[in-house]
C-alpha positions as CSV (number, residue, x, y, z in Angstrom):
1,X,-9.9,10.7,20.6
2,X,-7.3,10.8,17.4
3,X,-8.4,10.1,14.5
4,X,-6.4,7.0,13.9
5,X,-8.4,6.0,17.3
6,X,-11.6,6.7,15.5
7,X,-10.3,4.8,12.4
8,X,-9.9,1.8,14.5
9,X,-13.5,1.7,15.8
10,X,-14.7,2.7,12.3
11,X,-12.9,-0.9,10.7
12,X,-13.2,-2.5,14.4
13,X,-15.4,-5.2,12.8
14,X,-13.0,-6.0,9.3
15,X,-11.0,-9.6,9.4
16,X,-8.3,-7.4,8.3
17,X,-4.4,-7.6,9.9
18,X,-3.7,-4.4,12.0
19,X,-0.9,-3.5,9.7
20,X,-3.4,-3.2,7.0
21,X,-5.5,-1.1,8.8
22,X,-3.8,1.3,10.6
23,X,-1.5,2.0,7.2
24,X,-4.5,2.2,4.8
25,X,-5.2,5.3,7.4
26,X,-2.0,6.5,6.2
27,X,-3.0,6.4,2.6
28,X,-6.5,7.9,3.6
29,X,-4.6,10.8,4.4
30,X,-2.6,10.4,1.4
31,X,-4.8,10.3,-1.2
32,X,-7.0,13.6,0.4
33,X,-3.6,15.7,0.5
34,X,-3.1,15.0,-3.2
35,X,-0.1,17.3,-4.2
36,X,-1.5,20.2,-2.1
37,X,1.0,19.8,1.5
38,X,4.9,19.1,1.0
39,X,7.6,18.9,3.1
40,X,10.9,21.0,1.9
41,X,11.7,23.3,-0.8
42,X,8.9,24.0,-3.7
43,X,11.7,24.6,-6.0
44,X,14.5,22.2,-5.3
45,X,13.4,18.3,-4.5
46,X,9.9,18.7,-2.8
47,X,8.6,16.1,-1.1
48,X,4.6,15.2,-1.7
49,X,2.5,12.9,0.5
50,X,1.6,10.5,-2.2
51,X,1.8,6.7,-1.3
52,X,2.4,3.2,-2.7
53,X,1.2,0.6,-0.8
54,X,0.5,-2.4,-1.6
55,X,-1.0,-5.3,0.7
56,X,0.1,-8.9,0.0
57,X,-1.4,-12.1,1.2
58,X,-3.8,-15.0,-0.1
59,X,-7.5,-14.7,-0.8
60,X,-9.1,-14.1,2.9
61,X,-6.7,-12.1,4.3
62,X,-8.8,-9.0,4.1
63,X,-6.8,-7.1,1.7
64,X,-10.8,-6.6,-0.3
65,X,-12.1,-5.2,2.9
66,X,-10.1,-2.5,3.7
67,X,-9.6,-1.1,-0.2
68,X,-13.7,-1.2,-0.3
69,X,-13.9,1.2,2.9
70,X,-11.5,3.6,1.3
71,X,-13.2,3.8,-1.9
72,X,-16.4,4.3,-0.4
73,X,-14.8,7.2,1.7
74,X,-12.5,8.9,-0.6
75,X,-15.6,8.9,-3.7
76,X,-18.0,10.5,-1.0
77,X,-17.6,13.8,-1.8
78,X,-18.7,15.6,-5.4
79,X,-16.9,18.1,-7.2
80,X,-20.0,18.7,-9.8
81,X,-23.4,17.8,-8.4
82,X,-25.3,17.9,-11.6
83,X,-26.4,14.6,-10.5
84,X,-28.0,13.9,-7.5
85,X,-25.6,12.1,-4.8
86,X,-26.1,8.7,-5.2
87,X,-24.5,4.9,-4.5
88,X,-25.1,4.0,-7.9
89,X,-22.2,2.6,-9.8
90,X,-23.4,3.2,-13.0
91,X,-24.4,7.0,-11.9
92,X,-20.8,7.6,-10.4
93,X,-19.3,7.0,-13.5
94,X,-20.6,10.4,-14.6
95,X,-19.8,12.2,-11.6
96,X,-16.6,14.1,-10.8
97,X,-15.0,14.1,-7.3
98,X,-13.0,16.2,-5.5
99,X,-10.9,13.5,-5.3
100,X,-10.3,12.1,-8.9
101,X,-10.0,8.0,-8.8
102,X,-7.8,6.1,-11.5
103,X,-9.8,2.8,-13.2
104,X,-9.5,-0.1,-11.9
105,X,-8.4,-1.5,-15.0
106,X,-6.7,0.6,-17.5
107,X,-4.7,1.2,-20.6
108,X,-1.7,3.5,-20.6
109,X,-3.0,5.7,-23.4
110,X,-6.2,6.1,-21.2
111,X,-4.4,6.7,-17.7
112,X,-2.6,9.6,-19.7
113,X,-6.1,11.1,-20.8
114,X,-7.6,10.8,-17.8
115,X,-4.9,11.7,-15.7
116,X,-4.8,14.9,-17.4
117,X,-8.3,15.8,-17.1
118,X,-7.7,15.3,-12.6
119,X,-6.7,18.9,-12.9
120,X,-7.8,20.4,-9.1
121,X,-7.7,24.0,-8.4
122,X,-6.4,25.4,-5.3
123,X,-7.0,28.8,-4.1
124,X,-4.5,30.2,-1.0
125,X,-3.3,33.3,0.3
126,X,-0.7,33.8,-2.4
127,X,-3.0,33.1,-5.1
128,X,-4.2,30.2,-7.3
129,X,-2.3,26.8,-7.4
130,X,-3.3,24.3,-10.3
131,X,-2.3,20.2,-9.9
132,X,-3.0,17.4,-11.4
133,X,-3.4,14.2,-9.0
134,X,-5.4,11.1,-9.1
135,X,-5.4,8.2,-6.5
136,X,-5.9,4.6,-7.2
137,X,-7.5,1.9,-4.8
138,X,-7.5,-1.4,-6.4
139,X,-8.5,-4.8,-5.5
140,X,-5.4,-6.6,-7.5
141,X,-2.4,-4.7,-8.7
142,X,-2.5,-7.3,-11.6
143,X,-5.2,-4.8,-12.9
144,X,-3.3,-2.1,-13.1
145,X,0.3,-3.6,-13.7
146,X,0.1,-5.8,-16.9
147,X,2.9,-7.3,-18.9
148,X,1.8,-5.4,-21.9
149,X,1.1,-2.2,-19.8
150,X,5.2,-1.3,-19.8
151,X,4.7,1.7,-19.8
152,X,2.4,2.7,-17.1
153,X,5.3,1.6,-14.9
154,X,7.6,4.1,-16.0
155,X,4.7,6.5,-15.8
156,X,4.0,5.6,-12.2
157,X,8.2,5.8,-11.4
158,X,7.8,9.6,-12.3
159,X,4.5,10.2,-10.7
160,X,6.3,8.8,-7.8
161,X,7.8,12.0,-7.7
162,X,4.9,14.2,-8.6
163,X,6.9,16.0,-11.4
164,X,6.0,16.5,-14.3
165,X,5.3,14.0,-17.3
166,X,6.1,14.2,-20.6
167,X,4.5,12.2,-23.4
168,X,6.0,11.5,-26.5
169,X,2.9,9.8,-28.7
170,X,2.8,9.4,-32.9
171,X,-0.6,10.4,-33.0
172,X,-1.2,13.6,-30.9
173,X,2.6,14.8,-30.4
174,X,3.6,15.7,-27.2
175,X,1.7,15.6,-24.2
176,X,2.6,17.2,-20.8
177,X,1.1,16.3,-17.5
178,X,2.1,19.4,-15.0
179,X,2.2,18.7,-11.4
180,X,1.3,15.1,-11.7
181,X,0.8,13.0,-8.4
182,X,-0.3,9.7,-8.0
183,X,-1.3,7.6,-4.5
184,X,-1.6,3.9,-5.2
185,X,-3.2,1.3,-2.9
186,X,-3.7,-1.9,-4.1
187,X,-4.1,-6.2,-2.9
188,X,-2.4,-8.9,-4.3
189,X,-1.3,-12.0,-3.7
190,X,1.9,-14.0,-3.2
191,X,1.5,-15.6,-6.4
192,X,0.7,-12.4,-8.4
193,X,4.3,-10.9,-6.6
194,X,6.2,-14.2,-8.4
195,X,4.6,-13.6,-11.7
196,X,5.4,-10.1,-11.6
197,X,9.2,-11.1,-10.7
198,X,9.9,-13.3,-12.9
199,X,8.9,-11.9,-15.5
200,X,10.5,-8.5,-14.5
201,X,6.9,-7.1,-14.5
202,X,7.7,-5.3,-11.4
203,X,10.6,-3.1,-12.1
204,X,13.3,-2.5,-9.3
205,X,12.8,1.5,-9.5
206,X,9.4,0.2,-8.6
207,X,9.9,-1.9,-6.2
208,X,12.2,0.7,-4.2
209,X,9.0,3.2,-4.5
210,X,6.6,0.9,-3.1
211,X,5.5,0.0,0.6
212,X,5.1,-4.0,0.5
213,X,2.6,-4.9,3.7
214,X,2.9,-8.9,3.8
215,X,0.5,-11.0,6.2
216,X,-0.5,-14.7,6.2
217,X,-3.9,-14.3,8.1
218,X,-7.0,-12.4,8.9
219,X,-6.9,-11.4,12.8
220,X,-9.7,-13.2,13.4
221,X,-13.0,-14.7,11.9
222,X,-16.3,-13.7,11.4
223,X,-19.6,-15.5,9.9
224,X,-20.8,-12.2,8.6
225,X,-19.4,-8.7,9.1
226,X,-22.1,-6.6,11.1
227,X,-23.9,-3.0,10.1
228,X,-22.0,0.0,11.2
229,X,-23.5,0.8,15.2
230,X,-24.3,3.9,15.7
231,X,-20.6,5.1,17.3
232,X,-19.2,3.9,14.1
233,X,-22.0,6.1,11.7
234,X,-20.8,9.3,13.8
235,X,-17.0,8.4,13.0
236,X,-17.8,7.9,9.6
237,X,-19.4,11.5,9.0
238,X,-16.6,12.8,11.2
239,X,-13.7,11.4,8.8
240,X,-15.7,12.4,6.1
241,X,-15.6,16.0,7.4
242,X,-11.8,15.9,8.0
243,X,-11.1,14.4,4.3
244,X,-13.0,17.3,3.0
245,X,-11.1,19.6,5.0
246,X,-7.9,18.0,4.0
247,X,-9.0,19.1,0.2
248,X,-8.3,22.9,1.1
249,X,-5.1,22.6,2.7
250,X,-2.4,23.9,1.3
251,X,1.1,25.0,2.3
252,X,4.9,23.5,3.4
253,X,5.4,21.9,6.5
254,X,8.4,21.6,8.2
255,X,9.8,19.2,11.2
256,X,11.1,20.5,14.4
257,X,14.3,20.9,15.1
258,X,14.6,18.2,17.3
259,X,12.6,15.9,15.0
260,X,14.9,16.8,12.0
261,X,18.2,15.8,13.8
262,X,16.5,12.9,15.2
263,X,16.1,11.9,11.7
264,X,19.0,13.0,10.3
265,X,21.2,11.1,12.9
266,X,18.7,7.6,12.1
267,X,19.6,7.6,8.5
268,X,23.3,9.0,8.4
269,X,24.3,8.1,11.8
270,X,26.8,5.0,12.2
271,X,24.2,3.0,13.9
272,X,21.9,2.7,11.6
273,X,20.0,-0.3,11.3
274,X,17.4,-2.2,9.4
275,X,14.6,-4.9,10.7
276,X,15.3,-7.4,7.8
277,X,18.5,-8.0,6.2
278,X,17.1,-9.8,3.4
279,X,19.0,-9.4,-0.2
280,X,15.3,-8.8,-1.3
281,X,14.4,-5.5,0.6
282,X,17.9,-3.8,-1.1
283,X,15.5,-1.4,-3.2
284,X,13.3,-0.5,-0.3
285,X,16.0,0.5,2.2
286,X,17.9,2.4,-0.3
287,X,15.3,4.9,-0.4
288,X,13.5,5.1,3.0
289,X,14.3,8.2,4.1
290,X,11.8,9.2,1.1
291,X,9.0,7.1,2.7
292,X,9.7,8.1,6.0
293,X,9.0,11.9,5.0
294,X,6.2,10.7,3.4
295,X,4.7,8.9,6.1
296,X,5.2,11.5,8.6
297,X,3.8,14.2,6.9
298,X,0.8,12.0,6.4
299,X,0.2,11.0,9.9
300,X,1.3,14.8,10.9
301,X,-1.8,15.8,8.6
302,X,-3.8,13.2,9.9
303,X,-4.5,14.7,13.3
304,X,-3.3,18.3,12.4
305,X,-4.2,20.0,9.6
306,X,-2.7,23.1,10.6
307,X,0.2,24.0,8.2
308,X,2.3,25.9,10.5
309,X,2.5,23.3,13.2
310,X,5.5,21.2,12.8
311,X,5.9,17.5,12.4
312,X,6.9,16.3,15.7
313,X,9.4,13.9,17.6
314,X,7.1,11.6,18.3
315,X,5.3,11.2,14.8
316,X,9.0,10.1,13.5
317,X,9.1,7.8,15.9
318,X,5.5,6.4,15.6
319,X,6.4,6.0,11.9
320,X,9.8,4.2,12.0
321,X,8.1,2.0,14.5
322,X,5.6,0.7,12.5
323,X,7.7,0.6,9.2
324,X,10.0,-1.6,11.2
325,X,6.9,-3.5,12.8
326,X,5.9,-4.5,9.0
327,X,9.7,-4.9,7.4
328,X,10.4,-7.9,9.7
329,X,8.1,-10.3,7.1
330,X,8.1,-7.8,3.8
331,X,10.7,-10.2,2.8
332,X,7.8,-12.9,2.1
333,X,5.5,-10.4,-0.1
334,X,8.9,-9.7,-2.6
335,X,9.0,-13.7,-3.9
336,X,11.7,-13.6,-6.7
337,X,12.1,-16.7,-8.9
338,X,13.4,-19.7,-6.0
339,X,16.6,-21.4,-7.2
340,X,15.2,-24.2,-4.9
341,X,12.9,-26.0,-7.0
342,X,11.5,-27.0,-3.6
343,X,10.8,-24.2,-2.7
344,X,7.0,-23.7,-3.8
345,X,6.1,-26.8,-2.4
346,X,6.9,-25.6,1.2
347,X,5.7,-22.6,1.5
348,X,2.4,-24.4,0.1
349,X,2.9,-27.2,3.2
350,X,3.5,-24.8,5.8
351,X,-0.1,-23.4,4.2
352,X,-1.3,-26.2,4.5
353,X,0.0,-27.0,8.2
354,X,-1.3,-23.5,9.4
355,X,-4.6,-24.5,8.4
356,X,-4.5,-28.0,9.9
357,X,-2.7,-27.9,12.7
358,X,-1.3,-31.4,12.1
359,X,-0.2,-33.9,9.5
360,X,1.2,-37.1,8.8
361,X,3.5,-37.8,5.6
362,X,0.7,-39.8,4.5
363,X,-1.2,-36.8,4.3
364,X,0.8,-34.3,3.0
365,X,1.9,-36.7,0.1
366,X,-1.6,-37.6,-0.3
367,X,-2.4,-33.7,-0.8
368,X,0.8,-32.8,-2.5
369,X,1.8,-35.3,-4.9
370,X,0.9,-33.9,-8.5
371,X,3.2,-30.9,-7.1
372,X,6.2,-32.7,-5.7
373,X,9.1,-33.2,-8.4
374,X,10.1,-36.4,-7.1
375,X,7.2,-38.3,-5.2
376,X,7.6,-39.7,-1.6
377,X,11.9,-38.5,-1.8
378,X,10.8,-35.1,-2.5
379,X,8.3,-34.7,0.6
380,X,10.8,-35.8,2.7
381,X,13.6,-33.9,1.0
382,X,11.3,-30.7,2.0
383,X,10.3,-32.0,5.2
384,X,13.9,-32.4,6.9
385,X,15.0,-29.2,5.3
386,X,11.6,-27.3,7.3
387,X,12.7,-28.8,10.5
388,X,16.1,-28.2,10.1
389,X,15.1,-24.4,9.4
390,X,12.8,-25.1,12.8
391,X,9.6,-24.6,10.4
392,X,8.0,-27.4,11.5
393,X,8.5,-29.6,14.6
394,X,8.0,-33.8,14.8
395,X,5.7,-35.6,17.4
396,X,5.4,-39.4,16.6
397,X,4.5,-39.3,12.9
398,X,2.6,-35.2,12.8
399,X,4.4,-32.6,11.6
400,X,3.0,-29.6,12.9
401,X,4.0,-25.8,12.2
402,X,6.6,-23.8,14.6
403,X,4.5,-20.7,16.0
């Protein structure tokens, strides 16, 4: 059984969309790696396994679920045990891990301080490597990315990177971060993606750096999620035990032959193609090839830890398949500012429609009216431009939603 097989029967009982899960494995790996593994030259444009994902879709979806069994695995293990191993909040805060964790909630001068003080020690055949990398798993990007917080976002555009960062500050002079690597895996909502865009809270260097995962719904419901069984206890201890042995890796990997032409012919090839030709996803494409190598080192690393095996044929393929398996609705997570003022209001009826199955005009004017800019004309304005779009379909007086 892989370990991405085991990681499905670990989160087999989370509401949470597929996509969600099976890349949150991704970042698992991610986030473990820190700036340890790296794919090319150590000296000229490395590339390091760190991630920045980011799961979009309203309240319910699942995004809470999936950050939650992350943080519970990646703060598992102790760097200092001075304190006895506990599931304490309050006691955690005094422990150190071997994988450092970024606040939830943050200001930029205190990201720098504590960024700096994630300094992880790495001791190989050659000798002793130093880095500095921390991991984030939040529960809304709105805590980390703030309107006031400008400057954490350039931070996190070099971190990208995992360069170095210099600090220019009045008070303490210059501060440098060496080796500095950040993973990022955070929830938020539609809304929360409009703010940010309007307001040119989310840069575009940003936005080109980050993994948008968009999904409307849970796949499925539960009253109450059950207690791990006993399978799922021995996964647990068993992808605890591989995270740990991700900590001492260390060391290049390379791709095959075959898979590096396979690649190389995918992005500079004639034929190259993208899932979604939205406007909106400009920034994303233009630097995929950097995500792809990310990706596949991760999910290389995932099931192999062994440095000197190559990354493979098919784990390129595996990873284009489910980046292009995601790209076909990451469109809907990047919601710039609508010229349509109409807009809004039908995205919140086709919400509304998904959850009902069914309404009349009566209803949805009803339910809408303190949203639609013109009353009764407005709803029907939106209405025949859904089912010209084939959003919606007509039968007697219900609208209902096209599947």
């Amino acid at each position: 059984m892989t370990n991405m097989e085991k990681w499905r029967i670990y989160t087999d009982k989370l509401v949470s969309p597929d996509s969600f899960i099976n890349f949150s494995f991704l970042f698992l790996t991610s986030a473990a790696l820190q700036r340890r593994v790296w794919i090319g030259d150590m000296e000229f444009k490395p590339v390091f396994p760190n991630l920045y994902l980011v799961l979009v879709g309203d309240p319910g979806t699942g995004k809470t679920l999936v950050t939650d069994e992350l943080q519970a695995l990646l703060t598992h293990h102790e760097l200092v045990t001075s304190v006895e191993h506990t599931n304490d909040p309050e006691e955690k805060k005094n422990k150190k891990f071997v994988f450092p964790r970024g606040a939830d909630s943050t200001t930029f001068e205190k990201l720098i301080f504590e960024v700096s003080k994630s300094v992880r020690v790495c001791k190989h055949a050659g000798g002793i490597y130093t880095h500095t990398s921390m991991y984030f798993v939040l529960e809304e990007l709105s805590s980390l990315v703030r309107k006031e917080q400008a400057q954490i976002m350039k931070f996190l555009l070099n971190a990208y990177g995992a360069g170095d960062f210099v600090y220019e500050s009045l008070g303490r002079g210059t501060d440098i971060i060496r080796r500095c690597c950040v993973s990022i895996l955070a929830g938020t909502t539609v809304d929360f993606m409009q703010e940010a865009f309007d307001t040119r809270l989310m840069a575009q260097g940003l936005t080109a750096r980050c993994l948008f995962i968009f999904e409307e719904l849970p796949r499925n419901k539960l009253w109450e999620i059950p207690p791990l069984n006993e399978e799922q206890k021995k996964i647990k201890l068993d992808l605890l035990d591989y995270l740990l042995a991700l900590s001492k890796c260390y060391g290049r990997v390379h791709f095959t032959p075959e898979a590096n032409e396979y690649l190389r012919h995918w992005w500079e090839g004639p034929g190259y193609k993208v899932a979604n030709t939205s406007p909106k996803l400009q920034n994303y494409y233009s630097k995929k090839n950097m995500l792809v190598k990310k990706l596949c080192l991760c999910l290389k690393m995932s099931e192999n830890m062994n440095i000197s095996h190559p990354i493979e044929l098919s784990v390129c393929e595996k990873v284009l398949h489910m980046l292009s398996g995601v790209e076909e609705k990451m469109h809907l997570a990047l919601n710039f500012a609508p010229k349509n003022v109409l807009s809004p209001i039908a995205k919140s009826i086709c919400g509304y429609l998904r959850q009902h199955s069914k309404a009349t005009l009566k209803e949805l004017l009803l339910e809408f009216y303190d949203e639609l800019p013109n009353g009764d004309v407005g709803l029907l304005d939106v209405m025949r431009q859904l089912h010209f779009l084939g959003k919606v379909s007509v039968d007697g007086e219900n609208y209902s939603l096209v599947k």
